[in-house]
C-alpha positions as CSV (number, residue, x, y, z in Angstrom):
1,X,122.5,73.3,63.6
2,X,126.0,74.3,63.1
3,X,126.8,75.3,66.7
4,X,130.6,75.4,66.5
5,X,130.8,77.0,63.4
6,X,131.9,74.0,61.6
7,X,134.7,74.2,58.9
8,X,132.4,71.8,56.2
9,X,132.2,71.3,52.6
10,X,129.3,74.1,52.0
11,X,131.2,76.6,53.9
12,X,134.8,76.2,52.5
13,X,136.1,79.0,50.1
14,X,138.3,78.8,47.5
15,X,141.1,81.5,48.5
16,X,140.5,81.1,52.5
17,X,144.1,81.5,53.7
18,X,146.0,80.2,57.5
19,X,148.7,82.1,58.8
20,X,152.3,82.2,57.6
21,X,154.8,80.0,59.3
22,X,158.4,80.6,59.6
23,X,161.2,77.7,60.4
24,X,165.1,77.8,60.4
25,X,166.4,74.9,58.5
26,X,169.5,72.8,60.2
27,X,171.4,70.4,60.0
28,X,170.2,68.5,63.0
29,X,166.3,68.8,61.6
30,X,167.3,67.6,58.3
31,X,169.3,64.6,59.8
32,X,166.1,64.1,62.0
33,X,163.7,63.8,59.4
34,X,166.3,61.9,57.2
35,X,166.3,59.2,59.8
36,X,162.4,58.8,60.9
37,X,161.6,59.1,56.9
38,X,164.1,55.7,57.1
39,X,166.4,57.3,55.0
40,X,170.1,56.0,55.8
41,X,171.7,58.4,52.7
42,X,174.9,59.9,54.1
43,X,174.5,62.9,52.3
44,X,171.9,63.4,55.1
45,X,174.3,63.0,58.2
46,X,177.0,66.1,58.8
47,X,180.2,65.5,58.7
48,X,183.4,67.8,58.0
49,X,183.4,66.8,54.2
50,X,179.4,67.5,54.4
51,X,178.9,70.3,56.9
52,X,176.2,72.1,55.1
53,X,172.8,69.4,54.5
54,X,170.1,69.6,51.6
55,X,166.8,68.8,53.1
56,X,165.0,65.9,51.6
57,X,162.5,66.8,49.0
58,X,159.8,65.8,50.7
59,X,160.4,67.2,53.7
60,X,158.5,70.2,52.5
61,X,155.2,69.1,54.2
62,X,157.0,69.3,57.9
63,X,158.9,72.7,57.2
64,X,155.8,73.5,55.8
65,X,152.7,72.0,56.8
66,X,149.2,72.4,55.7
67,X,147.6,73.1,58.7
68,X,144.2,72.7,57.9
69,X,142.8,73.5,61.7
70,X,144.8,76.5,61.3
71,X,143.0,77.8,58.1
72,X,139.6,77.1,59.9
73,X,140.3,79.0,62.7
74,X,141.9,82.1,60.9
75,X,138.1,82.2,59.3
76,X,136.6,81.9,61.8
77,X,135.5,78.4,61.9
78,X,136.5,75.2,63.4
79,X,137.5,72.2,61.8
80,X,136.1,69.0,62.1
81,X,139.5,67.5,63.9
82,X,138.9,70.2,66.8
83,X,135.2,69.5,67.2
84,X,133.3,68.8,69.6
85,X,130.6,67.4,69.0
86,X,131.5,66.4,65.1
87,X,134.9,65.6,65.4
88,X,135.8,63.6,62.4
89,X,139.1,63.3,60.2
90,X,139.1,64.7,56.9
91,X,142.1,61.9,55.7
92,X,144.7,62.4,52.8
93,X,143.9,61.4,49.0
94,X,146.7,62.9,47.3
95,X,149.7,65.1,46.6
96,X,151.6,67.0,43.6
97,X,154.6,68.5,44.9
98,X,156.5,71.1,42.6
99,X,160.4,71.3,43.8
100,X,162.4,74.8,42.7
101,X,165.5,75.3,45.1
102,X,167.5,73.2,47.0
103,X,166.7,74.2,51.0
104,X,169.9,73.7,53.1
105,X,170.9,73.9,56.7
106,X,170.6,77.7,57.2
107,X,168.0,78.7,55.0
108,X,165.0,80.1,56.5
109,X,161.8,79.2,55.2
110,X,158.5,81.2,55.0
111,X,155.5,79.3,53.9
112,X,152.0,80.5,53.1
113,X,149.1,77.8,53.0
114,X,145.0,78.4,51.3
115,X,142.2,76.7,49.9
116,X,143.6,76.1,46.2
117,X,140.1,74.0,44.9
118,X,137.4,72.0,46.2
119,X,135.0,69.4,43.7
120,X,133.0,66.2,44.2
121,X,133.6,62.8,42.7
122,X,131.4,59.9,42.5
123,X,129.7,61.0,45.8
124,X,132.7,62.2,47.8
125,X,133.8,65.9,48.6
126,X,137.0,66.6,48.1
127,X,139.2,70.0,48.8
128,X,142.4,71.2,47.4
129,X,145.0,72.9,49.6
130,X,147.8,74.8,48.3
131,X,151.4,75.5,50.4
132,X,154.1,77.6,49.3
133,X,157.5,78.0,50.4
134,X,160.2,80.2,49.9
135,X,163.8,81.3,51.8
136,X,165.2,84.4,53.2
137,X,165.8,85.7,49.6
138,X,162.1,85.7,48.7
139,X,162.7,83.0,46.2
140,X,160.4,80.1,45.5
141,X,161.5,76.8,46.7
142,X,158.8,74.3,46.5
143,X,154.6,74.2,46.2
144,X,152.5,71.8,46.8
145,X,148.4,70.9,46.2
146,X,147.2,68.5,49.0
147,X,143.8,67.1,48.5
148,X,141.7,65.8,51.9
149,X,139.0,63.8,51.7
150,X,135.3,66.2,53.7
151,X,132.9,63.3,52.8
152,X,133.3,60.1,52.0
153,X,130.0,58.5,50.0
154,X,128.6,55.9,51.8
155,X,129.9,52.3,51.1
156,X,132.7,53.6,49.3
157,X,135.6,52.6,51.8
158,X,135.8,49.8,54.2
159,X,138.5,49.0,56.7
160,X,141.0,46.4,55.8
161,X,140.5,42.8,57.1
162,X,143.4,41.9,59.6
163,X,144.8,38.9,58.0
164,X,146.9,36.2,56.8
165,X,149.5,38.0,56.6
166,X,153.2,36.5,55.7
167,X,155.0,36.1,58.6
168,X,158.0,39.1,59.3
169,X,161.1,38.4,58.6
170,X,163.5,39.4,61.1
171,X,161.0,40.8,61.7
172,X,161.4,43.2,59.1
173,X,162.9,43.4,55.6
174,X,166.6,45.1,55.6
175,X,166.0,48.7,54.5
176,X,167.2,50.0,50.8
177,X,170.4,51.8,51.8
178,X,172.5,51.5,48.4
179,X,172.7,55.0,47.2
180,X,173.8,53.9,43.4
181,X,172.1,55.4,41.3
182,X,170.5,55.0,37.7
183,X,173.5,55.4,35.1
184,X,170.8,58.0,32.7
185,X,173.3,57.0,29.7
186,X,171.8,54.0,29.7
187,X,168.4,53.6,30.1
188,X,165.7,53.8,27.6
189,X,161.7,54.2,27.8
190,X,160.3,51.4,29.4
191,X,163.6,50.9,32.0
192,X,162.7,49.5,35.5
193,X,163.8,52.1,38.5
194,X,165.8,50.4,40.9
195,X,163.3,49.3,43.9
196,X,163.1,50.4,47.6
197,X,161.9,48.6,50.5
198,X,160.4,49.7,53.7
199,X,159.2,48.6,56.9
200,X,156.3,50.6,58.5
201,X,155.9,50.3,62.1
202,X,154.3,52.0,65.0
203,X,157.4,53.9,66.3
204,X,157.9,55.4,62.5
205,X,154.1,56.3,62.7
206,X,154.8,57.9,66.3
207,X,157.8,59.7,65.4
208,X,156.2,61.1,61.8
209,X,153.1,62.4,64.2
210,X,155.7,64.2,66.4
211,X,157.8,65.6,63.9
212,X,156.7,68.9,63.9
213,X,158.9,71.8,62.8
214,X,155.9,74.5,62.8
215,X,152.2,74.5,64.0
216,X,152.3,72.2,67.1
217,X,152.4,68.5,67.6
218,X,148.8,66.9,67.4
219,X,148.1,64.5,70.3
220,X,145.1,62.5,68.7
221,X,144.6,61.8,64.8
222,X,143.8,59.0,63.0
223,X,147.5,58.3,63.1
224,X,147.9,57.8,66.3
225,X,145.0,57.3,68.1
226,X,143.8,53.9,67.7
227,X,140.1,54.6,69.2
228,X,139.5,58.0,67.2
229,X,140.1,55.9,64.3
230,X,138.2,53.1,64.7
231,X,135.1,55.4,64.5
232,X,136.5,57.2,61.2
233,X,136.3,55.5,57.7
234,X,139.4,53.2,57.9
235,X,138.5,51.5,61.1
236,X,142.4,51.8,62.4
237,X,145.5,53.7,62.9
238,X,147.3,54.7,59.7
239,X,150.2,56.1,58.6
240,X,150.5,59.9,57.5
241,X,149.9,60.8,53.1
242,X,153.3,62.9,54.6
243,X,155.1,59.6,55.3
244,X,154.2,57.7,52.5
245,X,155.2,60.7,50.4
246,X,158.0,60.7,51.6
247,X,158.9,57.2,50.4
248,X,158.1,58.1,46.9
249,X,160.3,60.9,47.0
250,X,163.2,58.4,47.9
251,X,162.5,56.5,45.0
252,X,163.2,59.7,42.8
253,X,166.5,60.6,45.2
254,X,167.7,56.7,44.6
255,X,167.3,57.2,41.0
256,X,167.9,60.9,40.1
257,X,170.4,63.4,41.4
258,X,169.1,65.5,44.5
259,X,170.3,68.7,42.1
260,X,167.8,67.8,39.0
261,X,164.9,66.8,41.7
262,X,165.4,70.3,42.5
263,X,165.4,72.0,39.6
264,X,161.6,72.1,38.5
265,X,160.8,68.8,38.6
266,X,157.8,67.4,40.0
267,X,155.4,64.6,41.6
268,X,151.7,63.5,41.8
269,X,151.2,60.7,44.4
270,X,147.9,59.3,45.3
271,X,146.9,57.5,47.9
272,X,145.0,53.9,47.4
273,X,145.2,51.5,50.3
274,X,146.0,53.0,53.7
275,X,149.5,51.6,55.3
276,X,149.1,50.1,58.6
277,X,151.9,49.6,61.4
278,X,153.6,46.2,60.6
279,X,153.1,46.3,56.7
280,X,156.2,46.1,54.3
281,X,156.1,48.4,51.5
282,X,158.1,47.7,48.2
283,X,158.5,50.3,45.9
284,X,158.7,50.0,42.4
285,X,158.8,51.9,39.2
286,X,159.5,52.8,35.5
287,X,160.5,55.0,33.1
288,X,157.7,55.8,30.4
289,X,158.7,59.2,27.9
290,X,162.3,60.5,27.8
291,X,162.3,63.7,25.8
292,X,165.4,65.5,24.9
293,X,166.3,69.4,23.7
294,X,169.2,71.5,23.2
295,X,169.3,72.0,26.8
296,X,167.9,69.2,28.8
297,X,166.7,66.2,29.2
298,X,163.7,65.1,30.8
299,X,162.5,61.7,32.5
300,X,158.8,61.1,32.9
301,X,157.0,57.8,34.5
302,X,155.3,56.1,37.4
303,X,156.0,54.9,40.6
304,X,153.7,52.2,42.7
305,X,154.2,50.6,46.2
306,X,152.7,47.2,47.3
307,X,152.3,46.0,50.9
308,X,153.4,42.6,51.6
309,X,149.8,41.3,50.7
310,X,150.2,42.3,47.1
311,X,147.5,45.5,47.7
312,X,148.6,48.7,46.0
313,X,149.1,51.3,48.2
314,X,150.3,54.2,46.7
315,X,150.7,55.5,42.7
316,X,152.7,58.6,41.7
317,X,153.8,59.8,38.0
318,X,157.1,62.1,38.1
319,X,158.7,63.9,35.9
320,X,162.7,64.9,36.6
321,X,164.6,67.3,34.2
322,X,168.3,66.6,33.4
């Protein structure tokens, strides 16, 4: 018996909407999210010779943020993360992020969110949300399709065994802050990206949970609270889809310039192993199709990050127009 009104699987409809949210970008929140995101760019700190910021691509999902609970209880339901008596976590599985317009310090940005698609897979339930942004002009800036995981078929995840893992080193890796970037007049299909390395820990993890730039900080997730997610399907706190997101997105800014990342291009990434506090994540990637016309040119491939036990933890295919 549904009691609560549960937000479930059977229930959801394609088209339910949440309520708009509204946020003025700045300088001090871009800089903020620069830094927690690990992100040491200059272009990201103000200064007199760069007094106006461009936000980080992927800081679209905290100007903007899904807000599933939100869209429950604008339909009158609730959702399984404010239950109760059922309270479960309905975890990330993936991302494709469209980018349109830069945002910069001063714009303000009105996003709408609603259930985009739902489908099952091999046992498991999964539902589609879509978020869209735009700035004071009305103009489009960014969309994105974030898919959570409703129901997971049984035996199909396990937690990951604590383990032999190398020992830290210092006791973490330096982070990537070269800002070089690929010379495009010289690469061909098949040419490596150039790498990035990052260090998760549990202040990152705290500090991504209390980023909030609309909706309300959440207290207890499977992020941050270790005993919620022990009962939930990967036995232990985890880091955000957001976060990791994020660090494919910094792959594409060490590669690409922020200006052509803007400009239409766009990025699927999918979740595969969850990233735990203390893992090391290197980040690699390739180009695969470069395809030229009159007026651009445009980069296709894939990007992959590894923990420092060799487990895959993330894939994403981009595509970047020159």
């Amino acid at each position: 018996m549904n009691t609560e009104n549960l937000w479930h699987y059977d229930v959801i409809e394609i088209g339910q909407s949440g309520p708009q949210t509204k946020v003025d970008i700045t300088n001090e929140n871009i800089f903020e999210y620069a830094e927690i995101c690990q992100n040491y760019d200059p272009r990201y700190t103000p200064s007199d010779t760069n007094p106006v910021l461009t936000a980080m691509p992927s800081m679209a999902l905290s100007y903007a943020p899904l807000l599933r609970w939100e869209i429950a209880k604008q339909n009158g339901f609730t959702a399984y993360e404010d239950s109760q008596t059922m309270r479960k976590q309905t975890p990330f599985a993936k991302c494709q992020i469209y980018w349109f317009k830069p945002v910069i310090s001063g714009d303000t940005i009105t996003s709408t969110r609603k259930v985009h698609d739902k489908y099952e897979r091999r046992g498991s339930k999964f539902v589609t949300f879509e978020v869209s942004s735009y700035n004071q002009n009305n103009t489009l800036v960014s969309t994105y399709y974030y898919t959570c995981i409703f129901e997971y078929s049984k035996g199909q995840r396990t937690p990951r065994e604590d383990a032999k893992q190398p020992p830290f080193e210092n006791p973490f890796p330096s982070i990537s802050t070269d800002t070089v970037k690929l010379n495009l007049n010289d690469i061909n299909e098949g040419s490596s990206l150039l790498p990035l390395s990052i260090s998760e820990s549990e202040e990152i993890i705290l500090r991504h949970n209390d980023f909030r730039l609309a909706g309300g900080k959440r207290d207890s997730n499977i992020h941050v609270d270790e005993d919620f997610a022990k009962s939930n399907i990967f036995g232990t706190a985890v880091n955000s889809g957001p976060a990791t997101l994020s660090y494919n997105t910094q792959m594409l800014e060490r590669n690409f310039d922020l200006h052509d990342i803007y400009n239409g291009s766009n990025l699927l990434m999918r979740a595969i192993t969850p990233v735990n506090a203390g893992d090391r994540i290197t980040m690699t990637g390739s180009i695969s199709t470069i395809e030229t016309t009159s007026d651009k040119t445009s980069y296709s491939g894939r990007i992959s990050g590894e923990n420092q036990l060799g487990n895959l933890v993330c894939l994403s295919d981009f595509n970047v127009a020159s």
